[in-house]
C-alpha positions in Angstrom: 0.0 0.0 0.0 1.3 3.5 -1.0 1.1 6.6 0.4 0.2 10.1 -0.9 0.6 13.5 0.4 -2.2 15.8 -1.6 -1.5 19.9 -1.0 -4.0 22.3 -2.0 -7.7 23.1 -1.9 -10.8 21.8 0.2 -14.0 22.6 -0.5 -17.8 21.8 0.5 -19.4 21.0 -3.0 -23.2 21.7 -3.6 -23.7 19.9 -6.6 -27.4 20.1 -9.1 -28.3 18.1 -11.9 -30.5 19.8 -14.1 -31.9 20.0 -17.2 -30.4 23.1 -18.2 -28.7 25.9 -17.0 -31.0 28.6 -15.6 -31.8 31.8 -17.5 -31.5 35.5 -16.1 -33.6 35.7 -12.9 -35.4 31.9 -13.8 -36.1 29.3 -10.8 -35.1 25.8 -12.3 -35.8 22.2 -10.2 -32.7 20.2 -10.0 -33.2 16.7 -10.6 -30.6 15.1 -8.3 -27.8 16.8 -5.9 -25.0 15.5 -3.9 -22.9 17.3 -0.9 -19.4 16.3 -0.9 -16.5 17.5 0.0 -14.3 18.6 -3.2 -11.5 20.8 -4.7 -8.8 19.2 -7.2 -6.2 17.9 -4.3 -9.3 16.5 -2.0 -10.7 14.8 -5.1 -7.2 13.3 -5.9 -7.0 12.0 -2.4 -10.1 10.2 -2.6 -9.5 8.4 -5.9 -5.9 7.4 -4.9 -7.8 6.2 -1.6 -10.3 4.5 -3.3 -7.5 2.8 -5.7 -6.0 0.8 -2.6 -3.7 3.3 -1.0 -3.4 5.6 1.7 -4.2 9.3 1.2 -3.6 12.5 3.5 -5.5 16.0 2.4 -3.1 18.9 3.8 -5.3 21.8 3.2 -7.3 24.4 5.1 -10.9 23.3 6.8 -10.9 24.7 9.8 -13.8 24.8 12.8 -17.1 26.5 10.8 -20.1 24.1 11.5 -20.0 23.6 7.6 -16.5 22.5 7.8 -17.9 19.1 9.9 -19.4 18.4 6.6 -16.3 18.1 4.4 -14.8 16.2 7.8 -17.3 13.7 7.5 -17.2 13.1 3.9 -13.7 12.5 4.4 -14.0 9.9 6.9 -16.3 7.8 5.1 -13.4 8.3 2.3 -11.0 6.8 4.1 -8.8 10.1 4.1 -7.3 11.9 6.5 -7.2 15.4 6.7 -4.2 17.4 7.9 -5.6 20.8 8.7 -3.4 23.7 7.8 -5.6 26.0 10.4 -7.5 23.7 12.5 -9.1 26.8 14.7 -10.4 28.8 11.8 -14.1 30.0 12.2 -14.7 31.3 9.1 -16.5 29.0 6.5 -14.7 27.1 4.1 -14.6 27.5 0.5 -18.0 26.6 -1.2 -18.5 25.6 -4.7 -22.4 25.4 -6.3 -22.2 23.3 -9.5 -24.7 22.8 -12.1 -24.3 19.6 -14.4 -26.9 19.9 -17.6 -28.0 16.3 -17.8 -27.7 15.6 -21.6 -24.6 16.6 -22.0 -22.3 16.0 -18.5 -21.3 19.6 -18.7 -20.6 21.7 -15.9 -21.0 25.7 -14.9 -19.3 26.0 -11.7 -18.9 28.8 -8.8 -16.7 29.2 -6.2 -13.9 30.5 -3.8 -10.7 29.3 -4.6 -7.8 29.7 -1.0 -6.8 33.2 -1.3 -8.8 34.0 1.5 -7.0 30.2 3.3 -3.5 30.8 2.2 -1.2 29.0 4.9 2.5 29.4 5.7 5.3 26.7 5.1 5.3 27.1 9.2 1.6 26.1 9.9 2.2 22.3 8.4 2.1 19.7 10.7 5.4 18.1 12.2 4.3 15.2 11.6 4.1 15.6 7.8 7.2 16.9 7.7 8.6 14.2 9.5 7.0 11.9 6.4 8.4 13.4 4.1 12.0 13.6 5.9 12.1 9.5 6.7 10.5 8.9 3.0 7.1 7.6 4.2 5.4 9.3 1.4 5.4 7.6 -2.0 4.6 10.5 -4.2 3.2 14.1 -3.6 0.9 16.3 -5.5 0.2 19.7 -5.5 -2.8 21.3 -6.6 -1.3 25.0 -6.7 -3.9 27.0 -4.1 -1.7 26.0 -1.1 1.2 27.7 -3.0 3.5 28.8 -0.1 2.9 25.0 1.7 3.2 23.4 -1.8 6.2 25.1 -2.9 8.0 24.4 0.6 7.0 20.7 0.9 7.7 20.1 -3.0 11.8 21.1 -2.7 11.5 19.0 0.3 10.5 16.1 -1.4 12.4 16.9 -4.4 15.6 17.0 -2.1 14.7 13.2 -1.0 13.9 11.4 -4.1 9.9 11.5 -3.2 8.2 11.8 -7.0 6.1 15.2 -7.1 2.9 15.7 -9.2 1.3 19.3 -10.2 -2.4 19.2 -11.1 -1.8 22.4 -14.2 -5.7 23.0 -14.2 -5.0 26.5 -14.4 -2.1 28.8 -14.1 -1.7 30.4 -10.8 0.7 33.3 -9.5 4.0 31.2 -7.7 3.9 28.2 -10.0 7.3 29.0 -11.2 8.6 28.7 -7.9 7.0 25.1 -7.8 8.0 24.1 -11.0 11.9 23.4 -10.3 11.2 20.7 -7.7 8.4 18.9 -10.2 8.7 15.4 -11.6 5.7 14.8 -13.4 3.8 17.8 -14.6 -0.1 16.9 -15.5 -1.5 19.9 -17.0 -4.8 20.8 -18.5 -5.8 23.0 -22.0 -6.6 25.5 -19.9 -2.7 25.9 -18.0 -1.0 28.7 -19.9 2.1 30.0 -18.1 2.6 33.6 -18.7 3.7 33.8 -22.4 2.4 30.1 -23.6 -0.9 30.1 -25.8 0.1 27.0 -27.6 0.8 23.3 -26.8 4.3 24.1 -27.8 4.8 27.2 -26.1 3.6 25.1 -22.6 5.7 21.9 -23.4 8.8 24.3 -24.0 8.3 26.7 -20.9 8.0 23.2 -18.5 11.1 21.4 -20.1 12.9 24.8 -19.5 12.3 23.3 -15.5 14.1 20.6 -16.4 10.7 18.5 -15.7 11.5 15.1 -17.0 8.0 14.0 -17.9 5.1 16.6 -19.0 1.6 16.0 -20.2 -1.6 18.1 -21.1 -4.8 16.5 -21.3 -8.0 17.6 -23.7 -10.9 16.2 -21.8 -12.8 14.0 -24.7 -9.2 14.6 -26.8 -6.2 12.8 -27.1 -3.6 13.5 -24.6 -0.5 14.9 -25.2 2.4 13.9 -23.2 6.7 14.5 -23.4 9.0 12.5 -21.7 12.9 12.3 -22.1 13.0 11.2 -25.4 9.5 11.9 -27.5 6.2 13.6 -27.6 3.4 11.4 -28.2 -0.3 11.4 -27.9 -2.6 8.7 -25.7 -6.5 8.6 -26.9 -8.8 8.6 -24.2 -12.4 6.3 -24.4 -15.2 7.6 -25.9 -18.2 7.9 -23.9 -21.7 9.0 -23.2 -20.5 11.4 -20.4 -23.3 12.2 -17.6 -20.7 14.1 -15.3 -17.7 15.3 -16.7 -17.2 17.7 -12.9 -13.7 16.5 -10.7 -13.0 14.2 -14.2 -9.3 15.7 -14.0 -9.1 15.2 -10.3 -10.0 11.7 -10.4 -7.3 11.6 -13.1 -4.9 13.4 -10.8 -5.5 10.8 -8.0 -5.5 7.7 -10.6 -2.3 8.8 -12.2 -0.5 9.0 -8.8 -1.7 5.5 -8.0 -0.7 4.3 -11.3 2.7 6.3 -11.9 3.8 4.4 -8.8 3.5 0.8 -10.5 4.4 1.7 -14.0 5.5 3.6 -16.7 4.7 7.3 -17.4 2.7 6.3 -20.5 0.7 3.7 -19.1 0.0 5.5 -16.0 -1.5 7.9 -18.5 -3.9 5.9 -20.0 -5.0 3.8 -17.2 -5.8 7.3 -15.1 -8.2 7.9 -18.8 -9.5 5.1 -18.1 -10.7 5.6 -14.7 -11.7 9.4 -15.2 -13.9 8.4 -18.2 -15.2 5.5 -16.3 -16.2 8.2 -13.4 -17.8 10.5 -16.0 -20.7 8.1 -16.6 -22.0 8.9 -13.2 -23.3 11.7 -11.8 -21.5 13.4 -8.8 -17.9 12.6 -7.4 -18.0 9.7 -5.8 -20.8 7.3 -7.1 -18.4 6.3 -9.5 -16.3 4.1 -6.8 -19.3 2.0 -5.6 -19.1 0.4 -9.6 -15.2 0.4 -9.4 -14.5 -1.8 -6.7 
């Protein structure tokens, strides 16, 4: 059994399906909902959990009665939570999400950490001490803990320990992330200042030195560089019905995988996985059919 360190964002996720989007100042009736705890590090926990490893959240959560929510999603999970500011009363980061039920697509809302940015000096001893005797496998970093991520990323970096970045988006302080990275796992939507193009990206991350790179498409092929070639992974088609935390489940797959195998396969087995989670609705009723 591994075990991963995942750095970044927690939130409490209000999630509607519908069967369309609202209008301007229109009442629609959601169809289903789920409450779950989210954000692209949390949801990487959970699938790496769920894939037969152990899985620690070090993020902000804090004391708000809505943060007992997320806490107990977590716990059924399997996960535990290492809480950068364990007395906070404020609420925690909330994200409403609409998925329009013929399509899987998703119109999303929400507070992102800048109000929850931590220091390198509010992490836990005890995950530094991990990290220092190597009993972390692998370490991803979502990039909203960017102080924390950047400080626990050179650590690992300094002792061999594999680190991931989920590129969703670009974000102020990757750069200072970047130099530590081993595996960079980037979406269309991650352009670093300068980059417009798939070129442009793959040529500002191999200026980092990062050995193996990858950007993924959603429904399109993925592209991926490694030491010696780019290529391009296709991904299964499907009839999506929920296409929200698709590239956090690949996230958490891909860390799972990565640690058995190569970088290519790891690739395409974490498509695998996402796609297979895109069939159902919400972000976790996907696991009870992948046992």
């Amino acid at each position: 059994m591994k075990k991963g360190l995942f750095v970044g964002l927690t939130t409490l996720d209000l999630i509607y399906q519908a069967a369309q989007l609202p209008d301007s100042n229109q009442k629609i009736v959601a169809t289903d909902y789920v409450v779950s705890a989210g954000g692209p590090a949390t949801n990487a926990a959970i699938a790496f959990r769920h894939l037969g490893n152990q899985a620690t959240v070090l993020s902000v959560v804090g004391a708000h009665p809505m943060s007992h929510l997320i806490l107990t999603d977590l716990q059924e999970q399997g996960v535990h939570l290492a809480d950068l500011h364990p007395t906070r009363s404020e609420p925690p980061p909330v994200s409403s999400i609409i998925v329009t039920q013929a399509t899987g697509e998703r119109a999303v809302i929400s507070i992102n950490a800048v109000n929850t940015a931590a220091t390198p000096d509010q992490i836990p001893s005890h995950i530094l001490q991990d990290i220092e005797l190597q009993a972390v496998d692998i370490v991803l970093i979502d990039g909203h803990q960017m102080a924390v991520g950047r400080s626990l990323a050179q650590q690992a970096h300094t002792q061999n320990i594999p680190v991931v970045i989920d590129g969703g988006s670009w974000k102020p302080g990757f750069d200072t992330v970047l130099p530590f990275v081993t595996y960079a796992v980037c979406s269309a939507n991650f352009h670093p200042p300068g980059c417009q193009s798939e070129v442009e990206v793959m040529r500002y991350l191999s200026d980092f030195n990062i050995p193996y790179k990858a950007i993924t498409y959603g429904e399109k092929p993925i592209t991926y560089g490694d030491r010696t070639q780019i290529g391009y992974i296709p991904v299964p088609t499907i009839q999506a019905v929920d296409t929200l935390g698709a590239g956090d489940i690949f996230h958490g797959a891909f860390c799972h995988f990565i640690l058995q195998t190569d970088f290519v396969t790891a690739l395409d087995q974490a498509a695998q996985v996402a796609a297979y989670a895109c069939q159902f609705f919400g972000t976790r009723r996907w696991m009870a059919g992948l046992e």
